[in-house]
C-alpha positions in Angstrom: 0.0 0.0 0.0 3.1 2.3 0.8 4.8 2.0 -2.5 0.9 3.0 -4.5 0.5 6.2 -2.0 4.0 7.1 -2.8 3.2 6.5 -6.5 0.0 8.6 -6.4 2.1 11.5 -4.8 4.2 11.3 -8.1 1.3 11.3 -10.2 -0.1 14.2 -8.9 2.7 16.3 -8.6 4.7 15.5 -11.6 1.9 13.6 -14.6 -1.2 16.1 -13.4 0.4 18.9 -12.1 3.6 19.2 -14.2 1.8 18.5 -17.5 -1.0 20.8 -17.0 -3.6 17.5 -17.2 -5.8 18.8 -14.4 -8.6 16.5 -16.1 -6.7 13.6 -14.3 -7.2 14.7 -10.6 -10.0 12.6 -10.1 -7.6 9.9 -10.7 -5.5 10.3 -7.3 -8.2 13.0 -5.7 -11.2 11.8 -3.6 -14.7 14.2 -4.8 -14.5 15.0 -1.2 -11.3 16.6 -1.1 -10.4 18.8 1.8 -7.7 21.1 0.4 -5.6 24.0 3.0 -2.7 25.9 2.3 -1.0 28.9 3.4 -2.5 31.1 1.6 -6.1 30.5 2.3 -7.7 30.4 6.0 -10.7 27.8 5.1 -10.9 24.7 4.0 -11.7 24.0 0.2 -12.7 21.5 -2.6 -11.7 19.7 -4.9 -13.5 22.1 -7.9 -11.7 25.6 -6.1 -8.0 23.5 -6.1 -8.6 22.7 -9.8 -9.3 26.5 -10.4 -5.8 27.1 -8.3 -3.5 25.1 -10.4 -5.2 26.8 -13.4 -4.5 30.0 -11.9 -1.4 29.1 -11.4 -0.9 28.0 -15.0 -1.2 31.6 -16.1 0.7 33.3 -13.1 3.6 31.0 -13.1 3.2 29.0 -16.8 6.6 27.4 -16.2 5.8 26.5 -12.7 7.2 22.7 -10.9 6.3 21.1 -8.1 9.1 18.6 -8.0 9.2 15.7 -5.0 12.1 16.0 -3.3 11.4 13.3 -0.2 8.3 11.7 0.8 7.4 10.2 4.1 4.7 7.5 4.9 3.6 6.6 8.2 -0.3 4.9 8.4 -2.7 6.5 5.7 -0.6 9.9 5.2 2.4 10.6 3.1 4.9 14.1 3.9 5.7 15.7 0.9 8.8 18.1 0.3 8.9 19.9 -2.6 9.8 23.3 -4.2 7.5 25.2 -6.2 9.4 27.1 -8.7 8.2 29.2 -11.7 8.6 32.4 -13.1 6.1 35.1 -12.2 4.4 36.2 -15.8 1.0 37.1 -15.1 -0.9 38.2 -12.1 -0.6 36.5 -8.5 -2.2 37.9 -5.4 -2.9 41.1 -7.2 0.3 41.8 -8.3 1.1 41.5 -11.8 3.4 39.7 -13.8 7.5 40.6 -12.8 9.4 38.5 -14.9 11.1 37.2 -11.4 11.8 33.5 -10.8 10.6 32.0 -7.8 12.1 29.1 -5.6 9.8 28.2 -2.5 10.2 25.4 -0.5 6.7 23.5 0.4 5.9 20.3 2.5 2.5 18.8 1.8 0.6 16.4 4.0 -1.4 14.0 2.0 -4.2 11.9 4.0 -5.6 8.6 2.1 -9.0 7.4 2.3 -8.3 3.8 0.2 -6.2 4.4 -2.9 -7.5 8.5 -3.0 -6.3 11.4 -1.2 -8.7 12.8 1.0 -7.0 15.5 2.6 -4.1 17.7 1.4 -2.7 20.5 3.8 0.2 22.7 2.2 2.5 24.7 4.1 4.9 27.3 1.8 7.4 29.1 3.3 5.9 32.2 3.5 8.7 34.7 4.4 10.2 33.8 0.8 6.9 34.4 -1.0 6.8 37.9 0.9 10.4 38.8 -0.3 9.3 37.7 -4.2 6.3 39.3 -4.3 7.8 42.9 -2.5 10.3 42.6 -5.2 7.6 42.0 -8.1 5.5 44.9 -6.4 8.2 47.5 -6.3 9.1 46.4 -9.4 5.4 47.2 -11.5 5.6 50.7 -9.3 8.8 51.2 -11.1 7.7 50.3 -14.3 4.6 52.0 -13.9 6.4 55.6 -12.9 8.8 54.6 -15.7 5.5 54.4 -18.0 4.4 57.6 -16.7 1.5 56.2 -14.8 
């Protein structure tokens, strides 16, 4: 059972994920997905994570999630990973910087049978705050540099 959650883990992060085939989550992702992350303070489903990784798609198109160690103990696998991408479109309200990102991430991945039930994401959050004051001064300085 190990080895197919650890292979599920891969799946998701490197087939669905990393080749934009977000039609396949139903393949490792319970309907009743409970999804939490840093950047959110309730829980969500599986339809609002599917518009997330689209939304990342277009903020970060070049974006990885690549598994660096996993971690089984009972029905729940440890994840580390770094997201990295390059910041091209808009992202929290800031737009597009050109600026490449390198964030570490651990996920926690619950298993109800052979589906993930549960995913809770922490991202190192003091790095995301130094990218994203960098991409905001940086559209100020383009904008004054516009004239705007």
């Amino acid at each position: 059972m190990s080895e197919s959650r650890k292979n599920s883990i891969k799946v998701f992060h490197h087939e669905i994920i990393g080749s934009r085939q977000f039609e396949r989550l139903g393949e490792v992702l319970s309907p009743d997905l409970v999804y939490r992350n840093s950047f959110v303070t309730s829980d969500k489903d599986l339809p609002w994570l599917k518009n997330f990784l689209e939304g990342l798609v277009r903020s970060f198109p070049d974006h990885r999630m690549p598994v660096e160690d996993l971690l089984i103990k009972g029905d729940s696998v440890l994840c580390k990973y770094q997201f990295t991408g390059t910041h091209e479109g808009p992202f929290i309200g800031i737009p597009g910087s050109g600026i490449k990102v390198s964030v570490p991430c651990i996920g926690s991945y619950k298993f109800g049978g052979d589906l993930i039930v549960e995913i809770t994401v922490r991202i190192d959050m003091e790095k995301v705050r130094q990218y994203m004051l960098t991409a905001t001064k940086k559209a100020f300085s383009k904008a004054e540099n516009d004239g705007g």
